[in-house]
N, C-alpha and C positions, 0 to 999 in steps of 0.2 A: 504493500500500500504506500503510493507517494504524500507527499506532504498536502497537496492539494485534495486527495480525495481523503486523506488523514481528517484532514480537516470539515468537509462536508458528511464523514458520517460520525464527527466530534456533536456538528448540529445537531444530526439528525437523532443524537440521544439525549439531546441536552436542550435542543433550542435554539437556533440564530440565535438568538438575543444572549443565551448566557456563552457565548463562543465569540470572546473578546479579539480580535487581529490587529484592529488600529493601533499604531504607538500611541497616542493619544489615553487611550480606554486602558491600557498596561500599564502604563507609568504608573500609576500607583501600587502597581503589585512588581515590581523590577526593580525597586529598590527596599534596602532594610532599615531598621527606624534610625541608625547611627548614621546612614548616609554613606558609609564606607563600601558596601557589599552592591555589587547591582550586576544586571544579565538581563540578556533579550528571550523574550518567551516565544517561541511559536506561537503559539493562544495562550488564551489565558479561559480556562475550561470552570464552570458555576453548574456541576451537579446538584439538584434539589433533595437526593436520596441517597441510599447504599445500592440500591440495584442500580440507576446510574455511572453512579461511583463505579461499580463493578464494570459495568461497561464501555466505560470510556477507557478500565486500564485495559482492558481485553482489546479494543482497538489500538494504542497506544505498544502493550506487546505486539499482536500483530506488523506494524511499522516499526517495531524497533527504535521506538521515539522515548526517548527520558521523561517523566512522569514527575513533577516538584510539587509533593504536597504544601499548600502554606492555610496556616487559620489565621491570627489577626494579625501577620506581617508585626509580629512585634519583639521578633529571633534577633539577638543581638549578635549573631557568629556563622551568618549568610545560611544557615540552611535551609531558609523555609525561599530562598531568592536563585532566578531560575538560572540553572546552566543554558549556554547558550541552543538555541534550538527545542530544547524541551518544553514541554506541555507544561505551564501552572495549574497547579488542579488545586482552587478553593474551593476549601468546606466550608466557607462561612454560610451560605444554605440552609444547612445542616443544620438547622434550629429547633429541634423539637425538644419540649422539655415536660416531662413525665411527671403524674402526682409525685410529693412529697411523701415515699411508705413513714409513717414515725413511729413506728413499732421498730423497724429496724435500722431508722435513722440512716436512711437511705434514699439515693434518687438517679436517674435515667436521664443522663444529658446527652443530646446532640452535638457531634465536633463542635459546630459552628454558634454554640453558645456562648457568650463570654463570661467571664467571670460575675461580672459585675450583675449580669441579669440571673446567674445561677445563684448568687448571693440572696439577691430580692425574694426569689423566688423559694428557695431556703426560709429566710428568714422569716416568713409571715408563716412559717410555722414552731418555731423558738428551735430553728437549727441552722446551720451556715456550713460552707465549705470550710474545711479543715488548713485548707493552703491559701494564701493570700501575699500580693503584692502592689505595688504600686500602676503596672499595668492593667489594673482591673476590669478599665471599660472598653479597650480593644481585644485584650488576650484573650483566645478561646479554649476549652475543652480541651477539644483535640490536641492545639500545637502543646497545649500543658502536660499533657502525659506522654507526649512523644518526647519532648521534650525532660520528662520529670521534673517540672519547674519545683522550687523550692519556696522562697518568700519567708516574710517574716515572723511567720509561726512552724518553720519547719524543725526547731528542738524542739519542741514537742509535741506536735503532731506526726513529723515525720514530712516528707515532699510527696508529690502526684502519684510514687509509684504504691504510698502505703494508703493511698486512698482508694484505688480501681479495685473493686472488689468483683466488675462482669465488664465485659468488652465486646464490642462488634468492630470489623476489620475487614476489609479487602485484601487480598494475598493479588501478588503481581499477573497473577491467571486470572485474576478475577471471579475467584472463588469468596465467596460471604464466610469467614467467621465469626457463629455469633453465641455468646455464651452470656447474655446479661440478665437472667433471670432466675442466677441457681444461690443456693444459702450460701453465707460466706464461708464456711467451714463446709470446702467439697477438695477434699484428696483423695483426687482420681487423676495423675498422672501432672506434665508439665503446666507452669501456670502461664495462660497466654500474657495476661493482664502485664503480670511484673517482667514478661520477657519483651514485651511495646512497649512499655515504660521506657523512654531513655533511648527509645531506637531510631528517633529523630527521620520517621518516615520512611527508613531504608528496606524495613522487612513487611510490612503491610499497612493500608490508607488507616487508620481509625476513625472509625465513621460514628459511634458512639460508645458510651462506658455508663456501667454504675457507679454510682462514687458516694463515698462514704458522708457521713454530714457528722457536725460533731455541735453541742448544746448553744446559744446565744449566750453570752456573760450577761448576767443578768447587771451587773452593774461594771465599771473600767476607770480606772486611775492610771495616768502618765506621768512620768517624770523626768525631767532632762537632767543630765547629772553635767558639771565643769570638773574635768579632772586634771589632774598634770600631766598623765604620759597615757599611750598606749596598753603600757601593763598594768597600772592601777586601773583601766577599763575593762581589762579580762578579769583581774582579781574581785574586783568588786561584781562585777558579771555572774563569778563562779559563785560569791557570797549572797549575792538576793537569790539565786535562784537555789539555794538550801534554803534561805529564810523566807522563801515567798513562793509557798506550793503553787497558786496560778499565777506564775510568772509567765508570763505570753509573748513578748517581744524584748530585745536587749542590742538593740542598734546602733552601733559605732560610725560617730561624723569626726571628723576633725577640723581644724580652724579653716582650713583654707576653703574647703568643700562647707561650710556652713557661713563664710562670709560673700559667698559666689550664689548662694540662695538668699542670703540676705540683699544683696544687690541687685540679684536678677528679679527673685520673685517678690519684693516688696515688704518680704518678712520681716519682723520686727525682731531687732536685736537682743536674746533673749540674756543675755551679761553685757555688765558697761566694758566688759574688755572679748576677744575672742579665747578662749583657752587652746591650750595644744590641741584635748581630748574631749569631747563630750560622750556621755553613755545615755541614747531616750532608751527609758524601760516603761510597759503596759503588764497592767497587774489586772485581773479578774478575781470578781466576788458578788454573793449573794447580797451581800450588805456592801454601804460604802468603803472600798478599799483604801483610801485614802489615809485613813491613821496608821491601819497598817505598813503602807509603803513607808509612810513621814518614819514610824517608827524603826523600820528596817534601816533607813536610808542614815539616823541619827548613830543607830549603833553601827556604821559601816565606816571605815579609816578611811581616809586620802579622797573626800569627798570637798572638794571647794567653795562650791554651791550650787543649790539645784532652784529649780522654777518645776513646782507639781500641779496639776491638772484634775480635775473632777468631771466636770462640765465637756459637754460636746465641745463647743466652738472654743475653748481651750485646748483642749485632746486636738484637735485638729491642726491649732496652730503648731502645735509642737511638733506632730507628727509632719509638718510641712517642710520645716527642718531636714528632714531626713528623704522624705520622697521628694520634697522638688529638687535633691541633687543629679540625676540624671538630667533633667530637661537645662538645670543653670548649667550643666557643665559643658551639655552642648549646645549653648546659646555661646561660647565660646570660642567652638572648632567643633572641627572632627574627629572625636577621641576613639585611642585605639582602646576598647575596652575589654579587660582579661580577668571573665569569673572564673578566682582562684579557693581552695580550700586549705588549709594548713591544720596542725596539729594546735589544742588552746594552748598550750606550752611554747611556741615557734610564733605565735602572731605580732608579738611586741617585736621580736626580733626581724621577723620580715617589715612591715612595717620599718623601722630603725634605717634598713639595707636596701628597697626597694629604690629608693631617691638617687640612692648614689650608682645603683648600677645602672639603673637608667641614665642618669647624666653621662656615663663612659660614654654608652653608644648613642644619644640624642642629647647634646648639648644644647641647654637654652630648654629642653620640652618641660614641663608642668607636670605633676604625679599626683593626683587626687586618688585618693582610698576612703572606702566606706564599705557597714556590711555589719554581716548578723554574726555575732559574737560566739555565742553562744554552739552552734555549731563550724564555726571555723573558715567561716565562707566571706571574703572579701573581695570588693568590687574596685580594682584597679583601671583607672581613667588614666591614660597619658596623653596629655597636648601637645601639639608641636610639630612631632614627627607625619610626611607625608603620609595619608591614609592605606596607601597601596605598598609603604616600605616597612616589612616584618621583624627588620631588628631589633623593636625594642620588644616585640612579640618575643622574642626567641629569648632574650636577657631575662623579661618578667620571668616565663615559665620555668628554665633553667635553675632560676633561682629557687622555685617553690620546688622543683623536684627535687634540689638540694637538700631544703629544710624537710622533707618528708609529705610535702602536700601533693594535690590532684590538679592538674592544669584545668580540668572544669567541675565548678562545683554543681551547678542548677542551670546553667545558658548551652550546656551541649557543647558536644565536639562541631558540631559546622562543618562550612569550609574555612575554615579561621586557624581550626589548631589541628588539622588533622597530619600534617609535615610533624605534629611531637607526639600524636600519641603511643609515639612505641617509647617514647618519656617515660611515660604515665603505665603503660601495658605490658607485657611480657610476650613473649615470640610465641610463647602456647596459646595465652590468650587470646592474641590479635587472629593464630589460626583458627582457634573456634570459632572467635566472633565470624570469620570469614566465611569458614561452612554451614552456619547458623545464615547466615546471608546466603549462600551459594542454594541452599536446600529451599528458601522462600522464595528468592527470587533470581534463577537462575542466568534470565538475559541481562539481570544489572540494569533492569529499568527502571527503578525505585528511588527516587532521590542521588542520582550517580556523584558523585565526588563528595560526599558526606559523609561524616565517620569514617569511612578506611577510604585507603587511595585506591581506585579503580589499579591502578598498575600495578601493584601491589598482592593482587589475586589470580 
């Protein structure tokens, strides 16, 4: 099948209308939210279903045409952004969103849900999604468990993969996997759920999941803590969260990255001076948690001063702090950004080290760091350096493989870091992963140059 009749029976399963060609009508799905990543799509394909679904990839095998699944274009490490020639296949479509079961605190989302409407839609019944981030009203479903995004309550809830408890999936034949209807306690052989988790599109489309819902806090307290260093942030981190059983969030800004949100987004300066380190921590309670925290926070060492929260439009501002650093820092540039995860023992010291290694090889670049403490997961921004030159890529991660960390913690391998993941991987492992690939999707039509190097197999 050529490209031209590729394309005419792409309609004829889909719709003229949703079988995008014009540059015009792509551009918005041809590039990724940091601006760095971008590719020309053949089409850009808007199935409404999974039988769809299933047959667009069956035409797409057929041609031997590359397949880029993407949900809400909001992949910071190109993978959801198309190799050249290949099909965009959005699920954002894919909206269907199932009663609320509350017996088992559970619910049936469509890829193309996004967060923010699975939240709503949770909530009016006193439950919520377990994983949450600051992309909440683009991110969908789908790219989140392909992804296994993480967010700000991934210490203790766990990330996307400890939430699928049933899954539905396209296999590259276009064969329907669909298992979203069984108890959660079913061993009876491999678990689809946790092995799509984290597979970033490579091995089948996911077209919908069960996902787990966990209680609404009945009541929430924030607190921004001024601290001196990086390591009084993990120490005191480790101490509220022995003395404060629903400790929920523990997110590390530091001055530069919190005076770049003050400037950009009109935040109000929460100390008359900037501190090195700040620590926002969210507490959860049936009662006001607020004396609790004040309490914890009085008996805790190396605390400077804090600014604590009760009230919504309080809680807001603070948390503003911390989520509008991505957007101020790309009101900036174009930053190379490297989701890293380190041991809690190694983050002060990374941190300490990052600045200067990066200055060797990008003299003059900017190194903003932020990120969730509590599990080891920090988000390095570098300014400066050309979007398309990977040296300081290659410096960061080097560096965290050093100190014992993961070159991605919760943003996926992509095409961003897939030249280190034999960093991160072992020559056994990378084989498996590859026959675990090789057995799903044997023409390599599935997201091609993600996670492992096509040349490479």
């Amino acid at each position: 099948m050529q490209r031209d009749p590729l394309i005419a029976e792409l309609a004829r399963i889909v719709g003229a209308d949703h079988v995008l060609v014009d540059p015009a009508l792509r551009a918005g799905f041809e590039t990724d939210w940091t601006g760095r990543y971008h590719g020309t799509a053949l089409a850009v394909v808007r199935p409404a279903d999974t039988e769809q679904v299933a047959a667009v990839l069956r035409a797409c095998r057929a041609a031997r045409t590359g397949v880029v699944p993407q949900g809400g274009n909001t992949g910071l490490v190109g993978g959801g952004v198309p190799r050249d020639g290949t099909v965009l296949l959005s699920l954002a479509r894919l909206g269907d969103l199932g009663p609320v079961d509350t017996l088992a605190g559970e619910v049936v989302a469509g890829a193309g849900v996004t967060l923010a409407r699975l939240a709503a839609h949770a909530r009016a019944t006193g439950l919520e999604p377990a994983v949450d981030f600051g992309a909440r009203d683009s991110a969908t479903v789908g790219g989140m468990i392909a992804t296994n995004a993480g967010g700000i309550h991934a210490f203790c809830h766990g990330p996307m993969r400890d939430q699928v408890t049933g899954i539905e999936a396209v296999t590259a034949d276009g064969s329907i996997l669909r298992r979203l209807d069984r108890p959660r306690k079913d061993n009876t052989g491999y678990s689809l759920p946790a092995l799509l988790a984290g597979s970033e599109g490579t091995l089948a489309v996911i077209t919908a999941a069960r996902l787990r819902l966990v209680p609404v806090p009945a009541r929430l307290a924030v607190a921004l803590l001024a601290l001196p260093d990086v390591a009084t942030a993990v120490r005191v981190a480790g101490e509220l969260r022995r003395a404060l059983p629903h400790l929920r969030a523990a997110e590390l800004v530091l001055a530069d990255g919190l005076e770049l949100v003050v400037r950009h987004a009109g935040a109000a300066r929460p100390f008359a001076s900037y501190p090195p380190a700040c620590l926002l921590v969210e507490v959860a309670g049936d009662a006001d948690p607020v004396p609790a925290l004040a309490d914890a926070l009085a008996a805790t060492d190396g605390i400077l001063d804090a600014v604590l929260a009760g009230d919504t439009a309080a809680r807001d501002r603070l948390w503003q702090l911390r989520e509008g650093q991505p957007d101020a820092i790309g009101r900036e540039g174009v930053p190379h950004k490297l989701d890293v995860s380190l041991p809690a023992a190694r983050l002060a010291e990374f941190v300490a080290r990052i600045g200067e290694r990066v200055t060797a090889v990008a003299p003059g670049a900017r190194t903003i760091v932020f990120g969730h403490v509590l599990d080891g997961n920090l988000h390095v921004n570098v300014l400066g350096p050309d979007p398309a030159d990977d040296t300081v890529d290659d410096a960061v991660l080097r560096l965290v493989v050093e100190l014992g960390g993961s070159i991605s913690a919760e943003h996926g391998v992509g095409v961003a870091k897939v030249r280190w993941l034999a960093l991160d991987r072992s020559a056994a492992e990378l084989a498996a992963m590859r026959v675990i690939k090789h057995a799903l999707d044997p023409d390599g039509i599935l997201n091609p140059g993600v996670l492992l190097d096509p040349a490479d197999g």
